[in-house]
C-alpha positions in Angstrom: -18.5 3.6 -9.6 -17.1 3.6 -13.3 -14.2 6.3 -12.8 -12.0 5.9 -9.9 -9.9 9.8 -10.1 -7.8 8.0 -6.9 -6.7 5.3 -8.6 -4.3 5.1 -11.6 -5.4 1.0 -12.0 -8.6 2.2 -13.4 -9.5 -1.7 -14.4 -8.7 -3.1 -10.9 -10.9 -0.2 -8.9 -13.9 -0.6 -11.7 -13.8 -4.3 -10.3 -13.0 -3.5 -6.6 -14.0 0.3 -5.9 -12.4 -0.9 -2.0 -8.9 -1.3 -3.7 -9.2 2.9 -4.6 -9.5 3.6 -0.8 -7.2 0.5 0.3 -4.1 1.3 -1.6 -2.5 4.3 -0.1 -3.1 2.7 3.3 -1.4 -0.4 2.3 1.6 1.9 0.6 2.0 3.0 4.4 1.6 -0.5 5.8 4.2 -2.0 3.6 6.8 0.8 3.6 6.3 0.8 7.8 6.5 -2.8 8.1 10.1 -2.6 5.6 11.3 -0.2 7.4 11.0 -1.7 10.9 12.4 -4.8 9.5 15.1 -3.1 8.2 15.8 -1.5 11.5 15.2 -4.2 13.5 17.8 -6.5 11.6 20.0 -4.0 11.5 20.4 -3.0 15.6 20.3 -7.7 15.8 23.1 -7.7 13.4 25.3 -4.8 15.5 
């Protein structure tokens, strides 16, 4: 797997083709684990 089209880190997925199929997953998992934090601190702090 020389090309990865998914991934704009073409040195990174070359190394690790997993990272290609990881990413987007872990975009989700971090902006749903901000986001709860954010809510959560928020309805603490009221």
């Amino acid at each position: 797997m020389k090309s990865c089209k998914l991934c704009r880190l073409s040195r990174v997925c070359n190394d690790l083709p997993g990272v290609c199929i990881l990413m987007p997953y872990l975009a989700v998992a971090v902006v749903a684990v901000t986001v709860g934090y954010l809510f959560v601190t928020q309805e603490l702090l009221v």
